[in-house]
C-alpha positions, -999 to +999 in steps of 0.1 A: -321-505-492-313-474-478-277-462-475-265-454-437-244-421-442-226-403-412-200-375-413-177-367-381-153-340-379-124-343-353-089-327-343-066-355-348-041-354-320-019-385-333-006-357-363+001-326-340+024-299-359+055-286-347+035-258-332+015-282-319-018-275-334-038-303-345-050-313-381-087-317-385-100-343-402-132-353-420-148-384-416-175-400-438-191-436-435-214-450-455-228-485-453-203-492-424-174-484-446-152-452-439-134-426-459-116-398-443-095-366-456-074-338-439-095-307-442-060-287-443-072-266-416-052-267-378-065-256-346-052-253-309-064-286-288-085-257-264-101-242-288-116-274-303-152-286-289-152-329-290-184-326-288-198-304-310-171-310-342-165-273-340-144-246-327-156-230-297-164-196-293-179-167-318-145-149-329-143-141-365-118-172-368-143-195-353-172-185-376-148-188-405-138-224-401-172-235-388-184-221-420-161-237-442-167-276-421-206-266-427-200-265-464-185-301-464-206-315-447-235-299-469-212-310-500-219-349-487-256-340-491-254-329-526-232-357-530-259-381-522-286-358-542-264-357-571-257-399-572-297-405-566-310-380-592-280-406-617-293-433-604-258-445-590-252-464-562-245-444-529-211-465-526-180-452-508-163-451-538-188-424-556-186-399-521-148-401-520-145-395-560-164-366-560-151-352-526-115-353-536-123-342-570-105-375-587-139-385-605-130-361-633-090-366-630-082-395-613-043-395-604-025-428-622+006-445-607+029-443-631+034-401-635+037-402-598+066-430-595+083-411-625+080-376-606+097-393-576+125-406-597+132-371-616+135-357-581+163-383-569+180-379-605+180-338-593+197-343-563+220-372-568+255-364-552+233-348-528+214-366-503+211-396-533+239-415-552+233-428-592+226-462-580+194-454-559+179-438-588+188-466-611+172-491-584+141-468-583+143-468-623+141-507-626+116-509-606+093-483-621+100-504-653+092-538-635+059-517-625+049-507-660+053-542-674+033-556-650+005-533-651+006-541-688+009-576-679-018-579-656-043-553-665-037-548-705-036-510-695-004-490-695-014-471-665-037-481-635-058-452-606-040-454-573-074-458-558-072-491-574-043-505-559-051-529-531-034-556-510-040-581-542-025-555-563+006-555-544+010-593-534+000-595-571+033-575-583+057-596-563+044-628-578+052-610-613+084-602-604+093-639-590+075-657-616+078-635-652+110-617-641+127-644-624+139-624-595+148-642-564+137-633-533+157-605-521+156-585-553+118-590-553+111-576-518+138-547-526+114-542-555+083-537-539+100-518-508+108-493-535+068-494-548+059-489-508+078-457-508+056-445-536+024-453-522+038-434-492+042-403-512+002-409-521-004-412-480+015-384-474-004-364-500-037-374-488-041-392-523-051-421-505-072-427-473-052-465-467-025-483-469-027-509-494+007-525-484+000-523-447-001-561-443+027-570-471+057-585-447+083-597-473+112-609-458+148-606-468+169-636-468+208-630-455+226-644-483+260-665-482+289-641-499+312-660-516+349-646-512+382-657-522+404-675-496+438-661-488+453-688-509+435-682-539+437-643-536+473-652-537+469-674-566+455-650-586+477-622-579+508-641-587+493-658-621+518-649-649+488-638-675+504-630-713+472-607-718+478-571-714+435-570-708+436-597-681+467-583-667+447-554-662+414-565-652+437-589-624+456-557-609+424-534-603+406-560-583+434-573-568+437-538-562+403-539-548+406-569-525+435-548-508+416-515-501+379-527-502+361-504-529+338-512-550+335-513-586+318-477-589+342-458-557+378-476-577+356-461-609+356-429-591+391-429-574+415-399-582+448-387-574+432-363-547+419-385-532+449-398-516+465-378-488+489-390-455+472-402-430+475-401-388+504-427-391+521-405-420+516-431-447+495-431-475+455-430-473+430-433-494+404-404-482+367-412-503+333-410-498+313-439-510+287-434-538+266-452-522+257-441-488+278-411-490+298-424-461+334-415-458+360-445-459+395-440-444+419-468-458+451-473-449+469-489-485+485-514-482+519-525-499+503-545-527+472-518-533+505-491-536+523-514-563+494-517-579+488-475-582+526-470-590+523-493-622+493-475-635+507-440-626+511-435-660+489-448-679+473-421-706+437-429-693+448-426-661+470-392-670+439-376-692+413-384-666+434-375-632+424-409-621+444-439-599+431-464-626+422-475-660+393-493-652+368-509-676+332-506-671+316-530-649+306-555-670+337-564-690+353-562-655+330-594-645+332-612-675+371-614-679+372-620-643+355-655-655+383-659-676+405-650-648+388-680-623+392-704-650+433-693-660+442-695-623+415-733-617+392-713-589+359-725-590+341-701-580+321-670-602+345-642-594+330-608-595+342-575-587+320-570-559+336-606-542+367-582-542+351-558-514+336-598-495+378-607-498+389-576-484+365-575-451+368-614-448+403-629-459+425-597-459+410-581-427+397-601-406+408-631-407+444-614-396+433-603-367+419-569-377+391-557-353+353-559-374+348-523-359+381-511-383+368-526-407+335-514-408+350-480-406+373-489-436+344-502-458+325-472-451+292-487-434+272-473-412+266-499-386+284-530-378+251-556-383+262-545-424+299-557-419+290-589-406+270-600-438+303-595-456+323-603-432+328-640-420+346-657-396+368-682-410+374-715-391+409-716-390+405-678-371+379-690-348+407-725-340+433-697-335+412-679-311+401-708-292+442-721-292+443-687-272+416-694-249+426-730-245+461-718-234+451-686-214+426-719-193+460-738-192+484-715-174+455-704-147+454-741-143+493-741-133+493-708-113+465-723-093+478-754-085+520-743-075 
């Protein structure tokens, strides 16, 4: 049978520069299915003829270009010259190879992912904190064992990654990696981001994750309840490493850091603030958001009996604070001491501080969005919850506000 080819050449107004010259692009179909590349070349929206796939006129610039979309177009024909005198298939897939040069080098996934996480490492504490990279580093790992995994090939063409591909990897990471649902879709977000880079690059003509719609599912954070914050802070603990791992996140619950910002906490750090008492003045690693936080009494005792500690003298920091992990697993041995059951981590410290400490007294969620260091209030609310007894107290309010109108309108 033999193979329907066609070529079109248009200025593609949807991808306008900021001088507002349009790209044109090159168009081949064959057999009904398309392929189509940037040429690289702009041109003003007048000087382009619909029509004719050419630039009007017979200035030195038009012949140039006009020239240089003849020689595509007469590369397609040597293409298909080429492919019959091999005895290949006039497929898609043979034009596009030999158009974009990736028949002798294709370009693999994993080199690209692993260029895109060098550049974050470059530029963390600018633009980027350490934990995005370590997310994008994870994942790239996921990648790779999956590849492996699925393919028995250490590295796969990204002209072979397709929507199966891709629904492919997040059935992986559920099934063989055991991630639940959340950490899965965060997973492949981070893959989209790479095939974006390929998009942007004109490495790829379409978007193999275009229909992929993973869903995140809002999670219930567990917190400690005023009375169990409590508990814990006045436990008398004979341990010198539980007293310690006690006091920094009791420490945390009262100023609402996380583990790597307390990590990264030093003397500077804290200033006076509009109210002319003590502040804590950070930026989060994370977002590289600043957070304003008032201390309060217990977060001040808590920096006065560590004041001079030698880790915390030596390092010029407000605490000794173990890494993350020893943190979390004596804070096991902390739930059990004290008879909480519930897993305590150090992050449920920064949960406590925006539910029981803040707002459940009455604190505004607007302050404490602006204390946490978020950037919009839609991210308080999935730490912060409203706690029964707040919403009874507010209603109490109402009730009685309904009550004395009731009385004023009937004197």
């Amino acid at each position: 049978m033999k193979a329907k080819i066609t070529v079109h050449i248009y200025a593609k107004s949807s991808k306008a520069n900021k001088n507002g010259q349009l790209p044109i692009y090159f168009r081949l179909t064959v057999n009904g299915e398309r392929f189509e590349f940037s040429t690289k070349k702009f041109i003003e929206k007048s000087k382009w003829s619909a029509t004719q796939s050419k630039m009007k006129g017979n200035s030195e610039e038009a012949r140039s270009l006009n020239n240089y979309l003849d020689l595509l177009k007469s590369k397609v024909f040597d293409i298909q010259m080429e492919l019959i005198h091999k005895n290949e298939e006039l497929l898609i897939e043979n034009f596009r190879s030999r158009l974009t040069g990736t028949h002798e080098r294709e370009r693999m996934i994993i080199p690209i992912y692993q260029s895109h996480n060098d550049k974050i490492k470059d530029l963390i504490g600018n633009g980027y904190a350490y934990g995005t990279l370590e997310r994008f580093k994870i994942s790239l790992k996921h990648l790779q064992e999956f590849i492996l995994w699925k393919y028995n090939v250490n590295d796969i063409s990204i002209n072979k990654i397709d929507y199966a591909f891709v629904t492919e990897f997040e059935f992986y990471l559920r099934s063989v990696k055991k991630c639940n649902n959340n950490t899965a879709v965060k997973y492949v977000r981070n893959f989209r981001k790479i095939i974006k880079i390929c998009l942007d690059n004109d490495w790829l003509d379409k978007d193999p994750t275009t229909r992929y719609e993973g869903k995140m599912k809002e999670v219930e954070r567990d917190f400690l309840t005023e009375e169990e914050l409590l508990k814990i802070y006045n436990k008398k603990i004979s341990s010198e490493r539980l007293q310690l791992v006690r006091d920094i996140f009791i420490f945390s619950c009262y100023t609402g850091l996380a583990y790597i910002d307390v990590k990264g906490l030093k003397k500077d750090h804290i200033g006076i603030g509009i109210d002319g008492e003590k502040w804590i003045f950070k930026k989060r690693q994370k977002t590289d958001t600043k957070s304003k936080i008032p201390i309060l009494p217990i977060a001040e005792e808590i920096i006065e009996k560590y004041s001079n500690h030698p880790k915390c003298l030596n390092d010029d920091s407000i605490l000794p604070i173990l890494t993350n992990q020893k943190m979390n697993a004596y804070l096991k041995e902390i739930s059990d001491l004290c008879d909480i059951p519930k897993e305590i981590t150090f992050h449920m410290a920064r949960h406590t501080f925006a539910t029981s400490v803040t707002l459940t007294n009455g604190v505004p969620i607007e302050t404490v969005s602006r204390m946490l260091g978020h950037k919009n209030l839609h991210t308080t609310q999935h730490y912060a919850k409203v706690l029964d007894r707040k919403v009874s107290e507010d209603m109490k309010a109402l009730k009685d506000k309904f009550k004395l109108k009731q009385k004023l309108k009937y004197r």
